[in-house]
C-alpha positions in Angstrom: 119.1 68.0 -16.9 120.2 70.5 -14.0 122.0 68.3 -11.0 118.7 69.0 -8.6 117.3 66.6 -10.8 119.9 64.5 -11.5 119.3 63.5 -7.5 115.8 63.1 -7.4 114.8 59.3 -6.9 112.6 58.0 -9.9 110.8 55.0 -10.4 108.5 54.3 -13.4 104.7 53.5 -12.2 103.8 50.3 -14.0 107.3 50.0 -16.2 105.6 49.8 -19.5 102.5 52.0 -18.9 103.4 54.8 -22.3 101.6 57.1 -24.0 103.5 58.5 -27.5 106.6 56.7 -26.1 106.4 58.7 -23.2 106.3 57.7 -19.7 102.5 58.6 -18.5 103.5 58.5 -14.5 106.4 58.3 -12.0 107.0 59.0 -8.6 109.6 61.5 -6.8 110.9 60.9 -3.5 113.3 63.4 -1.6 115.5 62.7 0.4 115.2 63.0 3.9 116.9 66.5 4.1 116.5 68.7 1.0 120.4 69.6 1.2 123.2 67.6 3.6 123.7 68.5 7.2 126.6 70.6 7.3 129.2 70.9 10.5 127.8 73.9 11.7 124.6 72.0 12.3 125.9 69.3 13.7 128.0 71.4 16.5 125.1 73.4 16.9 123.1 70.0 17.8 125.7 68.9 20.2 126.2 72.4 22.2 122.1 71.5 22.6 122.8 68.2 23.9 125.0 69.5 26.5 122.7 72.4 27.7 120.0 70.3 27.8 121.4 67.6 29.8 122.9 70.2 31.6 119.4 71.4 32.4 117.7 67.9 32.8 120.2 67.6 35.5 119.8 70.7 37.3 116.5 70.6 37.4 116.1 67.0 38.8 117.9 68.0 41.3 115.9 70.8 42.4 112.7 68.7 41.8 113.6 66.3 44.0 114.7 68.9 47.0 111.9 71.1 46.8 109.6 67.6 47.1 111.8 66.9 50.6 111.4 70.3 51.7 107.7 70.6 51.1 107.2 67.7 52.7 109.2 68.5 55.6 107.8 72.3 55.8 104.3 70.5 55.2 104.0 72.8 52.1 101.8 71.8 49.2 102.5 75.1 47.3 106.2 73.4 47.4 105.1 69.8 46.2 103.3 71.5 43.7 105.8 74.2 42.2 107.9 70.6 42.2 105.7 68.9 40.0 105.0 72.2 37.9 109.4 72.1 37.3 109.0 68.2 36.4 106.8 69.4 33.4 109.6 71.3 32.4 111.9 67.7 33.0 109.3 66.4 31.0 110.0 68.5 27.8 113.8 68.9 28.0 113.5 65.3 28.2 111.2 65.5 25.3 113.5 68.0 23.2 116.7 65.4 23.9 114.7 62.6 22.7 114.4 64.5 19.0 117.6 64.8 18.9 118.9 61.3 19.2 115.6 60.3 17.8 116.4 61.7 14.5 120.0 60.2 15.0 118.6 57.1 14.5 118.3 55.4 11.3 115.0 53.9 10.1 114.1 50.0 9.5 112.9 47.7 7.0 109.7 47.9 9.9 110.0 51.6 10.8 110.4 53.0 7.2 109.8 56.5 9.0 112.0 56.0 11.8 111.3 56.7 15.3 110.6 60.3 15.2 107.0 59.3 16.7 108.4 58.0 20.2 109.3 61.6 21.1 105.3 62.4 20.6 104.3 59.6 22.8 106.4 59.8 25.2 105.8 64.0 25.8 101.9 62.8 25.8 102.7 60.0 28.3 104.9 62.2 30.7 102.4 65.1 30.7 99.1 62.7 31.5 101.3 61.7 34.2 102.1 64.9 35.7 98.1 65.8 35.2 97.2 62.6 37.2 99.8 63.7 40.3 98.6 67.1 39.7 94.9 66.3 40.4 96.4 64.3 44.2 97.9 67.8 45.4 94.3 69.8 44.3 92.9 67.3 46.2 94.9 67.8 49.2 94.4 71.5 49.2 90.8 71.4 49.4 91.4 69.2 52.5 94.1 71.8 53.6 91.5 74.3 53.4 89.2 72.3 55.7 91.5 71.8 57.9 94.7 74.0 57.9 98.1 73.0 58.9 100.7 74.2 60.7 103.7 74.8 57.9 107.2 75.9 58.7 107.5 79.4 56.5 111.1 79.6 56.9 112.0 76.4 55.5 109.7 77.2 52.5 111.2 80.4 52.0 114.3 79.5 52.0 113.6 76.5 49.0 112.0 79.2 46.8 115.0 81.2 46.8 117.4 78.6 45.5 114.4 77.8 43.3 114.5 81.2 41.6 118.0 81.1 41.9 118.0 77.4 39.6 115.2 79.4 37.7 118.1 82.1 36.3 120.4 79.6 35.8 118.2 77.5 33.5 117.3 80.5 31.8 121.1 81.5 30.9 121.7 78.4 29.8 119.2 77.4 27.8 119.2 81.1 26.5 116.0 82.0 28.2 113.2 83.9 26.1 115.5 86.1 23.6 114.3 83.9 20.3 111.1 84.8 21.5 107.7 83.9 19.2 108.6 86.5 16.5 110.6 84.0 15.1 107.5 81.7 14.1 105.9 84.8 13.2 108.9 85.6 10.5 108.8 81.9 9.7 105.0 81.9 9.0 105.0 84.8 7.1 108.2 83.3 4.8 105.6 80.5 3.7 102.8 82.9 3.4 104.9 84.7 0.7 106.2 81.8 -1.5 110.4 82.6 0.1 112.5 80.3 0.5 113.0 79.6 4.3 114.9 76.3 4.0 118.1 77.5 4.9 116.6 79.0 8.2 114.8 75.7 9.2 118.0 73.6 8.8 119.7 75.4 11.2 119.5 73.7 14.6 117.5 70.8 13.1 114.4 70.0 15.0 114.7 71.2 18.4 117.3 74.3 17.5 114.2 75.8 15.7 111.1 75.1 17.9 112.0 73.2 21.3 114.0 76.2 22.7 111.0 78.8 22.1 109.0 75.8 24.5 111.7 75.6 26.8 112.1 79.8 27.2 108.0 80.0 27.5 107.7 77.0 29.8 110.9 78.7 32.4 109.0 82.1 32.1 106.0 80.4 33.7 108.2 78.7 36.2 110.0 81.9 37.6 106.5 83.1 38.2 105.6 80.4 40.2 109.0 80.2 42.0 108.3 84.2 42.8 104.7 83.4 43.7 106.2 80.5 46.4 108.3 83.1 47.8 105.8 85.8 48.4 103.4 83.0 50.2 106.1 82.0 52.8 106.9 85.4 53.0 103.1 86.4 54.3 103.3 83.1 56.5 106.5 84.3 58.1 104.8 87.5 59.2 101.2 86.1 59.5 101.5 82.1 60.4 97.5 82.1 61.1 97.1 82.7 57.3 97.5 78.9 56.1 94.9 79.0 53.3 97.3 80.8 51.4 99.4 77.4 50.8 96.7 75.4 49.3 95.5 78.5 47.3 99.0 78.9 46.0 98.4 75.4 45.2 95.7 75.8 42.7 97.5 78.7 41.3 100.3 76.4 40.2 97.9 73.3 39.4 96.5 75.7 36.5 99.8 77.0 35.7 100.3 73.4 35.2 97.9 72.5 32.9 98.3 75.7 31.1 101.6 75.3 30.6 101.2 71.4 29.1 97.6 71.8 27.5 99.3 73.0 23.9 102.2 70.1 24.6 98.9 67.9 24.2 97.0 69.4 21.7 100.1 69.4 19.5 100.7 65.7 20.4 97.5 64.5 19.4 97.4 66.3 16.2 100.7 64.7 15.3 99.2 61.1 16.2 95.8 62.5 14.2 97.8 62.8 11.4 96.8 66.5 11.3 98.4 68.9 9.1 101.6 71.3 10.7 99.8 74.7 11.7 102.5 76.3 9.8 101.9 75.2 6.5 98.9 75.6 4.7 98.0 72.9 1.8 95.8 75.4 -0.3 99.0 77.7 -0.6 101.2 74.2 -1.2 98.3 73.4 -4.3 98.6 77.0 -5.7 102.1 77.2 -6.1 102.3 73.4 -7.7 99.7 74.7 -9.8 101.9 78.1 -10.8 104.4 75.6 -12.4 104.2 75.2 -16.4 102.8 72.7 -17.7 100.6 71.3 -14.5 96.7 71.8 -14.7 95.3 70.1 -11.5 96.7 69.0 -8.2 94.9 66.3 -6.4 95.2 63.9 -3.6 97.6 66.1 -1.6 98.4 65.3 2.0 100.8 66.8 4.5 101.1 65.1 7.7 103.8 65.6 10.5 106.3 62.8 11.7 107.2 64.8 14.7 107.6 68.5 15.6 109.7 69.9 12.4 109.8 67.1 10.0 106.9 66.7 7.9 105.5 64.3 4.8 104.3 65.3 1.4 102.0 63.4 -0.9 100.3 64.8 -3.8 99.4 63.6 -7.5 100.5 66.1 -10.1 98.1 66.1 -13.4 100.1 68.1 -16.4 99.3 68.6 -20.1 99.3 66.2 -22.5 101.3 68.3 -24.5 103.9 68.4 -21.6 107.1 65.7 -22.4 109.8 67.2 -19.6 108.8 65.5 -16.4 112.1 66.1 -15.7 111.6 69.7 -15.4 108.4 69.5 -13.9 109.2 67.6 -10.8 112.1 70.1 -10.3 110.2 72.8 -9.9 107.9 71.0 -7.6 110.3 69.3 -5.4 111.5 72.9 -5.2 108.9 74.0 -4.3 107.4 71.5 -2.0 111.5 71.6 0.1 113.2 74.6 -0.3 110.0 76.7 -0.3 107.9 75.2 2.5 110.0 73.2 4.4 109.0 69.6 3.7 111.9 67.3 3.2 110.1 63.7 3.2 107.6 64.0 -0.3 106.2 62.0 -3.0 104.8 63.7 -6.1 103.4 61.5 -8.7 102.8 62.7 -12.2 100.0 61.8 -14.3 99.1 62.6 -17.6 96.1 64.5 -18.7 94.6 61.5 -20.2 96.3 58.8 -17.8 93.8 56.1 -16.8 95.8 57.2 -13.3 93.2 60.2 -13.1 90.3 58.8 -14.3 90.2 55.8 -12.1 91.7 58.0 -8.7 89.6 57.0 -6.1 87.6 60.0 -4.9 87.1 58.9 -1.2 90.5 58.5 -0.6 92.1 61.7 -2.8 89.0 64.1 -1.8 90.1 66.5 0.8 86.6 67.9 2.5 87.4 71.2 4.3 
């Protein structure tokens, strides 16, 4: 029995359920992680902490002095761009919260831990910024009906320090240089059947997916920092042209909901129990069907707890002829971890003439595409 097996948790489905003194079903749990956090990992998770605090800070800051000064230059392209940089609060917020999220251990009454309260929260914090988002579009189509004298320079001035905060964010936080090839690489790793499990552990969680948010979501923002600038430019030189602080307004209202729409979406298919868009259950299926011995997969379910750690549930129907489980679960747990990248699972074995198969419930182990 190779030591991969050895460390794979078994427990007998009805103890003294046999067929031909062999065992006709068992479970196999993983272990939360398919292979133990190493030290690298660990620094790497703490040098995110500190940038991300780091930028929680910084932008707070900024957020809370671009509200005075729009206020005070009677600016609602300001107040706006302010509310656009607490989205952006919102997520690094979001991103620190899987960290010490996963930190956490579970309970005897969160058997999954709290992974979930990241989701939540990121759906709670972004239907609030939609609701203050929806008072400033308001108050630019009253702007528009009646214009108001705003004080350019003031507003001018703000957007340059916020461009300025804008590079600084973007150093720290590494700005856009891990780009969206990398989910490209990582989609086409599954697509092929390699094993991409050592790239996923590195910088658990957040390392691999938050940071590509984070470098999209301060792209957006230096726009709109740039397009603040311009505006109180054109109001320096041409103070009669006040519509152009309400329209800057919308501008940013739909950068806004642009920006958070797929921070929804991708919330409410976690809650929906939907299935991670990177992995793809008929490829899952196919491969556990590629190892010896195994003629049918059914009941299979992949779910996500939270952004980069998903569940695995699937009963395994093998020959009858088939006596090493032990190697059979191997190669699936294999497959199901190192290959795809899901290091909570559950694969129950069932023998080609278990009363386990016969009496599987088809509403519940049907998948309907």
């Amino acid at each position: 029995m190779s030591n991969s097996t050895k460390n794979l948790e078994r427990e007998p489905l009805l103890n003294s359920h046999t067929t031909g003194g062999s065992v006709v079903s068992y479970t196999v749990s993983s272990p939360q992680n398919c292979s133990n956090n190493t030290l690298k990992d660990r620094s790497a998770a703490q040098s995110t902490k500190r940038k991300l605090w780091f930028a929680v800070c910084l932008a707070c800051c900024f957020f809370a002095t671009e509200l005075v000064a729009g206020y005070f230059a009677n600016s609602l392209a300001l107040m706006s761009d302010a509310f656009h940089l607490l989205s952006d609060v919102a997520s690094f917020i979001v991103a620190l919260a899987a960290i010490y999220l996963a930190e956490k251990p579970a309970t005897k009454r969160h058997t999954f831990g709290f992974h979930r309260a990241e989701v939540i929260a990121a759906l709670v914090s972004v239907l609030t910024i939609w609701v203050l988002t929806g008072f400033l579009v308001h108050e630019a189509i009253q702007r528009l009906r009646s214009p108001q004298v705003i004080n350019a320079k003031l507003m001018c001035i703000t957007a340059t320090i916020g461009v300025l905060v804008n590079v600084v964010l973007a150093y720290v936080l590494g700005g856009h240089h891990h780009g969206h090839s990398h989910d490209e690489e990582e989609h086409t790793h599954i697509e092929n059947g390699a094993d991409n499990h050592a790239h996923k552990e590195t910088n658990i969680n957040l390392r691999a997916a938050a940071l590509h948010v984070l470098g999209d979501l301060l792209a957006s923002v230096g726009k709109a920092e740039f397009g603040v600038l311009v505006s109180s430019i054109i109001l320096i030189f041409k103070p009669e042209m006040t519509f152009v602080d309400p329209l800057c307004t919308f501008f940013f209202s739909i950068l806004v909901l642009y920006t958070t729409y797929h921070l929804v979406k991708d919330s409410l298919a976690v809650l929906m129990e939907g299935v991670p868009g990177n992995i793809h259950p008929d490829l899952i299926e196919k491969s556990l069907l590629d190892v010896p011995g195994v003629i049918a997969v059914h009941d299979l379910h992949v779910w996500t707890l939270s952004p980069g750690k998903y569940s695995l549930t699937a009963h395994i129907t093998i020959d009858h002829n088939t006596s090493n489980y032990d190697e059979v679960l191997s190669k699936g747990q294999h497959i199901v971890c190192d290959v795809y990248g899901v290091h909570h699972s559950t694969l129950q074995i069932e023998s080609e003439q278990s009363s386990f198969t016969s009496h599987c419930n088809p509403e519940l182990c049907a998948v309907r595409a």
